[in-house]
PDB file with SEQRES, HELIX, SHEET and CRYST1 records, atoms N, CA, C and O in Angstrom:
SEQRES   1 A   64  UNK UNK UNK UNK UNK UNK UNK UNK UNK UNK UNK UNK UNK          
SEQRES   2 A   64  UNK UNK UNK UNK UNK UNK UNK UNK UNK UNK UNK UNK UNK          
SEQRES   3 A   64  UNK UNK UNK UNK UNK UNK UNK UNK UNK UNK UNK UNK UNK          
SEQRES   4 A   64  UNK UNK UNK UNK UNK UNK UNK UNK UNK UNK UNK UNK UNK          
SEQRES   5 A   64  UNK UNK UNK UNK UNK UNK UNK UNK UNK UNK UNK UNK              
HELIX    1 AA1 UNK A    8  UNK A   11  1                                   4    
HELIX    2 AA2 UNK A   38  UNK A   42  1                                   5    
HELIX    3 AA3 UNK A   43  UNK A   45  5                                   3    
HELIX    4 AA4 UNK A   53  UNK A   59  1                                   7    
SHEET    1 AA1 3 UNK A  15  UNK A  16  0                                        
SHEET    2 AA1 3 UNK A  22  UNK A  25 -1                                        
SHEET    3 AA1 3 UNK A  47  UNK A  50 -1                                        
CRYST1    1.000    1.000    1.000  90.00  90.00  90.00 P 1           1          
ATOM      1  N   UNK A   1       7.388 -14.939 -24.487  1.00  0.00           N  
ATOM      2  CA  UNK A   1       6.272 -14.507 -23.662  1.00  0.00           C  
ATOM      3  C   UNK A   1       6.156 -12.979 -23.740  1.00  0.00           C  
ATOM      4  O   UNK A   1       7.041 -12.210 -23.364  1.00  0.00           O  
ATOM      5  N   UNK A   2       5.023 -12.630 -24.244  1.00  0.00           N  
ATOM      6  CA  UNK A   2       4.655 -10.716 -23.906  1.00  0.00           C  
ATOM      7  C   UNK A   2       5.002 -10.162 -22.520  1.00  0.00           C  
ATOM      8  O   UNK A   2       5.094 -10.798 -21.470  1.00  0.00           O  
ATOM      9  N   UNK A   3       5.120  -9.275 -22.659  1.00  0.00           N  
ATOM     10  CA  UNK A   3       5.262  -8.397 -21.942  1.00  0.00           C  
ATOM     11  C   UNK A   3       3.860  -8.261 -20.812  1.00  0.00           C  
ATOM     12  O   UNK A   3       2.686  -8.178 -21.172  1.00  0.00           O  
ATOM     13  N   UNK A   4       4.418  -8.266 -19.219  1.00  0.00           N  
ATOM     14  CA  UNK A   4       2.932  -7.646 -18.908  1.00  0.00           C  
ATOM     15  C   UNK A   4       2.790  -6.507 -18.649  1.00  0.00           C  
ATOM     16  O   UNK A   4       3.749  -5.794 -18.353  1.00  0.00           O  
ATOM     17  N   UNK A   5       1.086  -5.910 -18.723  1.00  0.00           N  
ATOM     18  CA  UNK A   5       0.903  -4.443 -18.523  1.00  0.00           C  
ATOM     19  C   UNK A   5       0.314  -4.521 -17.108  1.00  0.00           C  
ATOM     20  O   UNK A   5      -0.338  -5.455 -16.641  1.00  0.00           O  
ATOM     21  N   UNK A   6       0.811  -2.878 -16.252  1.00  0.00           N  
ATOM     22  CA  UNK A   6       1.338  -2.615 -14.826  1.00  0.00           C  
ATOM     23  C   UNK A   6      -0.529  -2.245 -14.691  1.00  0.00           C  
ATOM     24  O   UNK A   6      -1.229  -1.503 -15.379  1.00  0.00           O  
ATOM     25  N   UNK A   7      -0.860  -3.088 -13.558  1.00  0.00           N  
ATOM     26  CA  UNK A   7      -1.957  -3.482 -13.034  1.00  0.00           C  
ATOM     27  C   UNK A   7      -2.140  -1.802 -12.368  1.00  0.00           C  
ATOM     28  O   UNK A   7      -1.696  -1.770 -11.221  1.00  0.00           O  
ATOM     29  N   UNK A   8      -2.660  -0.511 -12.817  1.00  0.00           N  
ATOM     30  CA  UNK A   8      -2.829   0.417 -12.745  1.00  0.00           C  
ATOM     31  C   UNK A   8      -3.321   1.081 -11.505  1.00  0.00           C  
ATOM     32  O   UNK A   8      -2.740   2.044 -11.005  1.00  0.00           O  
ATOM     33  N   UNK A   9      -4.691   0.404 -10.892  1.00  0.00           N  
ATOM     34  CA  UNK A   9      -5.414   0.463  -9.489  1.00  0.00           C  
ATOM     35  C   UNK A   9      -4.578   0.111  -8.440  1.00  0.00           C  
ATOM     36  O   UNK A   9      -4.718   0.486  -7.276  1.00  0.00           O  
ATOM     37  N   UNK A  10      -3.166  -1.061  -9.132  1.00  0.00           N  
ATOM     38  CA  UNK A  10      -2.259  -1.404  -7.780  1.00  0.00           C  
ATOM     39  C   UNK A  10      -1.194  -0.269  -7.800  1.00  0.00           C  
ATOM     40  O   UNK A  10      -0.826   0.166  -6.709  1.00  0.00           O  
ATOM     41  N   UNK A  11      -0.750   0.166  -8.759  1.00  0.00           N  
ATOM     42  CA  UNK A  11       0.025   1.258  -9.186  1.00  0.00           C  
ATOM     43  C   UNK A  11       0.070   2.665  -8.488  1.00  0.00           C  
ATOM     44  O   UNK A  11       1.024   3.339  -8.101  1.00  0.00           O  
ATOM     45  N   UNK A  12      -1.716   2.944  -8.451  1.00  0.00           N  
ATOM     46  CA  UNK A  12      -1.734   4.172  -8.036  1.00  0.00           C  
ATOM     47  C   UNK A  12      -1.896   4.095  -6.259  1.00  0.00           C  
ATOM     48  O   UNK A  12      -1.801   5.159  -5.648  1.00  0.00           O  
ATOM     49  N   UNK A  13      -2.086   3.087  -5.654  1.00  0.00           N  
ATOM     50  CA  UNK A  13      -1.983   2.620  -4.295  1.00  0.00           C  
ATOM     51  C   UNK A  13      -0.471   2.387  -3.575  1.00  0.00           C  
ATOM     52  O   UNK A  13      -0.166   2.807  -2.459  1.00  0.00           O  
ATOM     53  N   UNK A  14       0.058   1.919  -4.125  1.00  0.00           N  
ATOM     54  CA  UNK A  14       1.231   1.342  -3.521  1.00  0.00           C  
ATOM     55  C   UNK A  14       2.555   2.034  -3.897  1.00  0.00           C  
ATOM     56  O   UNK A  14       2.419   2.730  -4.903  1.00  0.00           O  
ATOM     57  N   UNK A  15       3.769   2.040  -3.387  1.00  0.00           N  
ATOM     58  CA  UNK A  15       4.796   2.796  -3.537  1.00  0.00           C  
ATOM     59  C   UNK A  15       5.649   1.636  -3.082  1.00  0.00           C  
ATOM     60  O   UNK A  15       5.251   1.031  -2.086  1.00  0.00           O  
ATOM     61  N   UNK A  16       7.164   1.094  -3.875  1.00  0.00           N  
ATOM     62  CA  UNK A  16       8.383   0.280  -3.791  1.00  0.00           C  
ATOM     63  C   UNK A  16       9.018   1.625  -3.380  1.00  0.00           C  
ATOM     64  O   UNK A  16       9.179   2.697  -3.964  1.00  0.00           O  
ATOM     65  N   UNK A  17       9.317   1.160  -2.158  1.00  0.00           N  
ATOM     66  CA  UNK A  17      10.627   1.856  -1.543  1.00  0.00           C  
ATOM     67  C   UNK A  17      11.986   1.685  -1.893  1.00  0.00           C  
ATOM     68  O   UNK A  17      12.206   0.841  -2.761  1.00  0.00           O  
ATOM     69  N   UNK A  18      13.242   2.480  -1.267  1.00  0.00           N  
ATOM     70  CA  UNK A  18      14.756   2.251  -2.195  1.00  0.00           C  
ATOM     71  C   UNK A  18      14.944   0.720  -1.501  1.00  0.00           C  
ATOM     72  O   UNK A  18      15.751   0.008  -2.098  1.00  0.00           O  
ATOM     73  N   UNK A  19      14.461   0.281  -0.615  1.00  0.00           N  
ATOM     74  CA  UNK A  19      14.894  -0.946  -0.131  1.00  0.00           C  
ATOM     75  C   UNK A  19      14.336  -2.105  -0.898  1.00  0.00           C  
ATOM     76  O   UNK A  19      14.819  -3.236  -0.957  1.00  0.00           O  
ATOM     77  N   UNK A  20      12.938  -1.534  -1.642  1.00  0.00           N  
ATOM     78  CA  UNK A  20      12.836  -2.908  -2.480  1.00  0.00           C  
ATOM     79  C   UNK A  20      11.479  -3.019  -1.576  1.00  0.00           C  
ATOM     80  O   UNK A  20      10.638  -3.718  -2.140  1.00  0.00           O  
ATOM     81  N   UNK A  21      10.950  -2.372   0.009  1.00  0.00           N  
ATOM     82  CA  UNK A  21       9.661  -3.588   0.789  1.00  0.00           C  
ATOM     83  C   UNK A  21       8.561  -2.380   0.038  1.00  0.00           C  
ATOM     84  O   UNK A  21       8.913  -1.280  -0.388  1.00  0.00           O  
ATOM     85  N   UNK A  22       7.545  -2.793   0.028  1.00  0.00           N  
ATOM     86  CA  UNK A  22       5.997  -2.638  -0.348  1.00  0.00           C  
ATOM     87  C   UNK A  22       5.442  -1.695   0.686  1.00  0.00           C  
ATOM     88  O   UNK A  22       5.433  -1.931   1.895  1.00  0.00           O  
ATOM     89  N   UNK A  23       4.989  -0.624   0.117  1.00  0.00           N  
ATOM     90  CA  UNK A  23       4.528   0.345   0.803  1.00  0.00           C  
ATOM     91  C   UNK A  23       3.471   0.757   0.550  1.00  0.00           C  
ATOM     92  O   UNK A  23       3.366   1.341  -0.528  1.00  0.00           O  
ATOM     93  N   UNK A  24       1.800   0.587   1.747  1.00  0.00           N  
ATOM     94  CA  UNK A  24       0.206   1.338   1.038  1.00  0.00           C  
ATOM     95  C   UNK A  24       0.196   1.833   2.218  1.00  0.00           C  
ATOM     96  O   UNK A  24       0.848   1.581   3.231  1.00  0.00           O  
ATOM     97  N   UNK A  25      -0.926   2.848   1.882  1.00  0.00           N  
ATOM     98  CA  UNK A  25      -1.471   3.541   3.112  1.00  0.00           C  
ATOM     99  C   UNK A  25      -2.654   3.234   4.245  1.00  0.00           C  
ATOM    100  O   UNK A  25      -3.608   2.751   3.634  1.00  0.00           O  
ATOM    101  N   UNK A  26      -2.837   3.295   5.131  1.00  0.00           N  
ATOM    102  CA  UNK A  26      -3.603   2.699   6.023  1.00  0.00           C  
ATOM    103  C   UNK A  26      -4.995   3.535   5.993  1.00  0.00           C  
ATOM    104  O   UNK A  26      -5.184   4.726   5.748  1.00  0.00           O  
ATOM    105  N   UNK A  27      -5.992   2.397   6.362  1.00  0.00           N  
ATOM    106  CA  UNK A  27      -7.517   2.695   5.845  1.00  0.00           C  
ATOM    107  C   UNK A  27      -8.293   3.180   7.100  1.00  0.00           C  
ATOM    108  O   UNK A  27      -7.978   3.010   8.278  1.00  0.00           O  
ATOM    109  N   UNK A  28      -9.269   3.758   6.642  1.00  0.00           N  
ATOM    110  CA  UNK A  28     -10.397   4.347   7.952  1.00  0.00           C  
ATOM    111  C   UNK A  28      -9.861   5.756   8.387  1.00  0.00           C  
ATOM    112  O   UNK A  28     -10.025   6.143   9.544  1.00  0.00           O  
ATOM    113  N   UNK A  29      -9.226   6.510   7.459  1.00  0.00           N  
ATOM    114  CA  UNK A  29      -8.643   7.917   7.604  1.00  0.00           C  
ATOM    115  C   UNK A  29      -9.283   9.185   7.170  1.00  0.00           C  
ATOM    116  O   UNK A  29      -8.796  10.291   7.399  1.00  0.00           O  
ATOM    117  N   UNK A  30     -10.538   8.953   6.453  1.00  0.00           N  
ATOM    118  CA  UNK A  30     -11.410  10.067   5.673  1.00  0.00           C  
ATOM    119  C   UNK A  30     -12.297  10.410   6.352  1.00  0.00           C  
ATOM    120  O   UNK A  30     -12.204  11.637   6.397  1.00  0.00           O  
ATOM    121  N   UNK A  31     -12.657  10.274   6.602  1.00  0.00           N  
ATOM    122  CA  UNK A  31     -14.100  10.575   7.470  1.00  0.00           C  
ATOM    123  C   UNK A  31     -14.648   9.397   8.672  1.00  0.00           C  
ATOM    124  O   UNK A  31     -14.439   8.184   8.683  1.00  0.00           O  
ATOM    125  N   UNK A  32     -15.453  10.282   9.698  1.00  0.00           N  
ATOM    126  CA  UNK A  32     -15.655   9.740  11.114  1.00  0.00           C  
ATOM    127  C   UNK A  32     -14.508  10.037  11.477  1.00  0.00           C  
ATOM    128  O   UNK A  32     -13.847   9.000  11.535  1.00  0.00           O  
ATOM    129  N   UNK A  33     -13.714  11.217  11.851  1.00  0.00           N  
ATOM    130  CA  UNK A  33     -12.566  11.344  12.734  1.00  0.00           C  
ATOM    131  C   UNK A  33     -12.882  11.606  14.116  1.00  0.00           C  
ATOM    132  O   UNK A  33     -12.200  11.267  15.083  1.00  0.00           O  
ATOM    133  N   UNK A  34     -14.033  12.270  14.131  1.00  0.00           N  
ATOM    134  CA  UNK A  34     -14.298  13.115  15.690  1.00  0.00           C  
ATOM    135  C   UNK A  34     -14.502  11.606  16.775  1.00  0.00           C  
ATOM    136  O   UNK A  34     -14.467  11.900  17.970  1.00  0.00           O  
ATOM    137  N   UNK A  35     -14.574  11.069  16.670  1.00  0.00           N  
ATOM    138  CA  UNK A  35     -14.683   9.393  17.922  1.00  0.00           C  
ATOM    139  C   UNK A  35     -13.515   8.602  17.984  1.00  0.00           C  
ATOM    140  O   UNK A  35     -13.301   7.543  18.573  1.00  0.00           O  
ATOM    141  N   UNK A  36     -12.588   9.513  17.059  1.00  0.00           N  
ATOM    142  CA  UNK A  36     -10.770   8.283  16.851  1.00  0.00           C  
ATOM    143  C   UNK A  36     -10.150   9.200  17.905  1.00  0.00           C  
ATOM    144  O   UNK A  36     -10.617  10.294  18.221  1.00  0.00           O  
ATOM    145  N   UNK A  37      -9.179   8.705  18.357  1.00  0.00           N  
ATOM    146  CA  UNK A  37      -8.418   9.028  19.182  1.00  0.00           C  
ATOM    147  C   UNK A  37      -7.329   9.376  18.352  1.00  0.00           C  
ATOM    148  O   UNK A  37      -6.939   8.814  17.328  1.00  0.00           O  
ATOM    149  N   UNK A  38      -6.767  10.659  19.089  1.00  0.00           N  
ATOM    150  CA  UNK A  38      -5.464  11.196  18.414  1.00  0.00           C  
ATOM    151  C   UNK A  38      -4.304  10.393  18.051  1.00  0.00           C  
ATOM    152  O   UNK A  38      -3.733  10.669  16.996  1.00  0.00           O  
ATOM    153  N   UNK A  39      -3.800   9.273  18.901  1.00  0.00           N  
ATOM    154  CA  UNK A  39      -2.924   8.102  18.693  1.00  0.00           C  
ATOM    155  C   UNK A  39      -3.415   7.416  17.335  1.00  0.00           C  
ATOM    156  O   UNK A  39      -2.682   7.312  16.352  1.00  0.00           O  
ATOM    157  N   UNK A  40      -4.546   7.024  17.378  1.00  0.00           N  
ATOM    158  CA  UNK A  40      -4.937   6.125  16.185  1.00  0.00           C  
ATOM    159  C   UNK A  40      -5.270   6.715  14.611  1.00  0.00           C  
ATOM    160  O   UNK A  40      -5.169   6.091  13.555  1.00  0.00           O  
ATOM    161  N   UNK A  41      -5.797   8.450  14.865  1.00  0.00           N  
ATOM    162  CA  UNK A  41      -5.403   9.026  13.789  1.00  0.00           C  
ATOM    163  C   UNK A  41      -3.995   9.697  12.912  1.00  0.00           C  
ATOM    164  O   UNK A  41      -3.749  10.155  11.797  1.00  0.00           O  
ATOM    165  N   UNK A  42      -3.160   9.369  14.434  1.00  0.00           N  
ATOM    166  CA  UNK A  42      -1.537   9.577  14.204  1.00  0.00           C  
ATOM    167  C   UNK A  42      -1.090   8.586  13.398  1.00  0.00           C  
ATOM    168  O   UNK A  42      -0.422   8.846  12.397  1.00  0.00           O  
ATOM    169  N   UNK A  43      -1.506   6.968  13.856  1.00  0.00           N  
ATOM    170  CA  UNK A  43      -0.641   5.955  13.592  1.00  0.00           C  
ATOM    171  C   UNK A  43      -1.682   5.513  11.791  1.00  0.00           C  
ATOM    172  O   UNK A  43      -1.349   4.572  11.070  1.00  0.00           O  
ATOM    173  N   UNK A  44      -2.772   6.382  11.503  1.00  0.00           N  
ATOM    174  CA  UNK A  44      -2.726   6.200  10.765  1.00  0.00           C  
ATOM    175  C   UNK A  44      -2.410   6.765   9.277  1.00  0.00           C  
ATOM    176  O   UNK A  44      -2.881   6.327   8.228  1.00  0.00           O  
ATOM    177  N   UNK A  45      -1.395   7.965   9.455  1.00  0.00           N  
ATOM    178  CA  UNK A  45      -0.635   8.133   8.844  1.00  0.00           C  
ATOM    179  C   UNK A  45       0.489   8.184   8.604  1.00  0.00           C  
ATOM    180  O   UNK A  45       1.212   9.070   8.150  1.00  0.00           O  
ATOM    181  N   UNK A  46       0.740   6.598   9.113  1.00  0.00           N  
ATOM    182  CA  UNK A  46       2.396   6.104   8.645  1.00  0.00           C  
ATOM    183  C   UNK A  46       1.850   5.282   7.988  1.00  0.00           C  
ATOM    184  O   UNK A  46       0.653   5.025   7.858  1.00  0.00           O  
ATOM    185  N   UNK A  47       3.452   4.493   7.202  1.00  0.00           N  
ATOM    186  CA  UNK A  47       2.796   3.599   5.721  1.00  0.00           C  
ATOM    187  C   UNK A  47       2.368   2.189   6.673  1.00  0.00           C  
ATOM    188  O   UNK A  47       1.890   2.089   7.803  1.00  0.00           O  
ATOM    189  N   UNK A  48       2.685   1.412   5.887  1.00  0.00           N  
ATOM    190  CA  UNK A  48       2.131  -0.176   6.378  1.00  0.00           C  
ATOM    191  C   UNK A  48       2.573  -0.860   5.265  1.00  0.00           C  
ATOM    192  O   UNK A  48       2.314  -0.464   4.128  1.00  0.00           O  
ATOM    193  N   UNK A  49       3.342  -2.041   5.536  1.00  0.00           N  
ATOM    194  CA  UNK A  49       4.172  -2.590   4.746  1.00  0.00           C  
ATOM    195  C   UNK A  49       3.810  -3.860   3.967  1.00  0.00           C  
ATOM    196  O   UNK A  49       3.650  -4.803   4.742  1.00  0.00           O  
ATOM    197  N   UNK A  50       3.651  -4.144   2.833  1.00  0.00           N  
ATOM    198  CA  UNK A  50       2.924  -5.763   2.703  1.00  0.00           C  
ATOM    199  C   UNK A  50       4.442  -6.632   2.673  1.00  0.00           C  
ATOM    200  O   UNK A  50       5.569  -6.422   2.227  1.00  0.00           O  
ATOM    201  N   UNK A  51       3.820  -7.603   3.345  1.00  0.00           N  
ATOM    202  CA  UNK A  51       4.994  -9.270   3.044  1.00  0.00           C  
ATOM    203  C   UNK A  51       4.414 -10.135   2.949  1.00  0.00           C  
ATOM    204  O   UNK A  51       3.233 -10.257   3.276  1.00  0.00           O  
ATOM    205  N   UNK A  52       5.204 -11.038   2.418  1.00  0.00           N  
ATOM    206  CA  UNK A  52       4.682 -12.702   2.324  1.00  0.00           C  
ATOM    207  C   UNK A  52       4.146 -12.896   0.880  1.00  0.00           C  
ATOM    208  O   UNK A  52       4.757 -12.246   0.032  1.00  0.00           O  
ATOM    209  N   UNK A  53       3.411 -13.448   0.565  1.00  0.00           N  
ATOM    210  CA  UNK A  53       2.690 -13.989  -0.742  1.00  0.00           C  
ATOM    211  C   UNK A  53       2.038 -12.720  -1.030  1.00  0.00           C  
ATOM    212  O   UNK A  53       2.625 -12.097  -1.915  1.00  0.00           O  
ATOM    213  N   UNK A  54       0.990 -12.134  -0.551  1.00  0.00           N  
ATOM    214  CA  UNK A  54       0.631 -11.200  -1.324  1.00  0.00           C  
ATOM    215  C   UNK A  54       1.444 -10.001  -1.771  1.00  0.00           C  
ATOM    216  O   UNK A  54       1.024  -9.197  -2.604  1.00  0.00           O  
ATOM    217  N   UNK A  55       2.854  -9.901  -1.066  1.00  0.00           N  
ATOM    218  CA  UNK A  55       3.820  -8.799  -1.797  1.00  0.00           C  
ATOM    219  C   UNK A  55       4.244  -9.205  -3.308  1.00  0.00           C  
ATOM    220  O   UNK A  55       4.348  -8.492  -4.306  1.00  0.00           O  
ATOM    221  N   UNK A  56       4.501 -10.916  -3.097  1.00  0.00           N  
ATOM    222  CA  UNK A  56       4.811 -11.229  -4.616  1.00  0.00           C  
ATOM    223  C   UNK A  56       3.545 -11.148  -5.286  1.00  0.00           C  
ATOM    224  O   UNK A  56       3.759 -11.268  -6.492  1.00  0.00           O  
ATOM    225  N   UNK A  57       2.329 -11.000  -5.051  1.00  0.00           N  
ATOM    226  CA  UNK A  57       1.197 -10.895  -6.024  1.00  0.00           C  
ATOM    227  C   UNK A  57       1.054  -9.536  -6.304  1.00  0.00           C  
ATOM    228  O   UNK A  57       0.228  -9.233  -7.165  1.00  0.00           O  
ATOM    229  N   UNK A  58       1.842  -8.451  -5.623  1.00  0.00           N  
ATOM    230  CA  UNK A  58       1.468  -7.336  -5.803  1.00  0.00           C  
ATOM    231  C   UNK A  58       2.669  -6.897  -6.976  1.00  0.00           C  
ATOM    232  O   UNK A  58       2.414  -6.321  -8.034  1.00  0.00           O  
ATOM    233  N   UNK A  59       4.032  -7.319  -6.512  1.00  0.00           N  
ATOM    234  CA  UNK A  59       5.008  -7.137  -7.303  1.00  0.00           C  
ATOM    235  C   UNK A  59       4.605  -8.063  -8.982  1.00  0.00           C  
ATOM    236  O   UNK A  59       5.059  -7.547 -10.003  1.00  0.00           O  
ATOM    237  N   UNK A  60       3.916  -9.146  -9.088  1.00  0.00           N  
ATOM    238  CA  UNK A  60       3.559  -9.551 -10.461  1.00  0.00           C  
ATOM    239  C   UNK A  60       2.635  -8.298 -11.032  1.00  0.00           C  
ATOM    240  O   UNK A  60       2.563  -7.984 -12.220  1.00  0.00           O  
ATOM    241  N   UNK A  61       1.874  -7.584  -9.827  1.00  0.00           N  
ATOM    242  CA  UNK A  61       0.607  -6.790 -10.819  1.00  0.00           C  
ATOM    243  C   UNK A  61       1.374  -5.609 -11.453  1.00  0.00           C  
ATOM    244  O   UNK A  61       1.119  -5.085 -12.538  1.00  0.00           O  
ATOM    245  N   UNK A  62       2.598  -5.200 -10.376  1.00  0.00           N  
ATOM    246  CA  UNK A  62       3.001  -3.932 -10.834  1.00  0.00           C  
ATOM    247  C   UNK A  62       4.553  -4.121 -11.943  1.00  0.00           C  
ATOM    248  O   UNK A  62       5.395  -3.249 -12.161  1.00  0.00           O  
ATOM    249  N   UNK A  63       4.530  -5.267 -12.379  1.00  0.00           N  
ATOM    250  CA  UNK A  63       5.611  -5.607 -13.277  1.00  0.00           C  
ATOM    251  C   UNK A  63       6.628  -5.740 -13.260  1.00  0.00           C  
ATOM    252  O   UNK A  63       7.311  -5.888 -14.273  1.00  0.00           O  
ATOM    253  N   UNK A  64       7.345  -5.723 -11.296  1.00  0.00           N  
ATOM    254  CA  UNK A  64       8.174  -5.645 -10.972  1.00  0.00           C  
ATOM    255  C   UNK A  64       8.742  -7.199 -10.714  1.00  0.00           C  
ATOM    256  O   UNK A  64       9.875  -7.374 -10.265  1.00  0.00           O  
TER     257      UNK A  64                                                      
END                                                                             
């Protein structure tokens, strides 16, 4: 069986941590800030973790 090539768009999104869990960044952070509340523009720059089935669909895209 070939080799697969690393699904690039998932690549440049996501980050494998030393532990191995799935790491993207959380959405609705660019623009429209002035109506978010400071808590919710805080909490949205921590990561956010994927599990379950779509971590293994993410780990097939990125060749891991």
């Amino acid at each position: 069986m070939p080799k697969l090539k690393t699904h690039k768009g998932t690549a440049k999104r996501i980050k494998i941590t030393g532990s191995g869990k799935i790491a993207r960044e959380r959405a609705y952070g660019n623009h429209i800030l002035a109506k978010k509340s400071k808590a919710r523009k805080r909490n949205m720059k921590t990561a956010a973790f994927i599990k379950g089935k779509i971590a293994k669909n993410v780990k097939t895209a990125l060749g891991v």
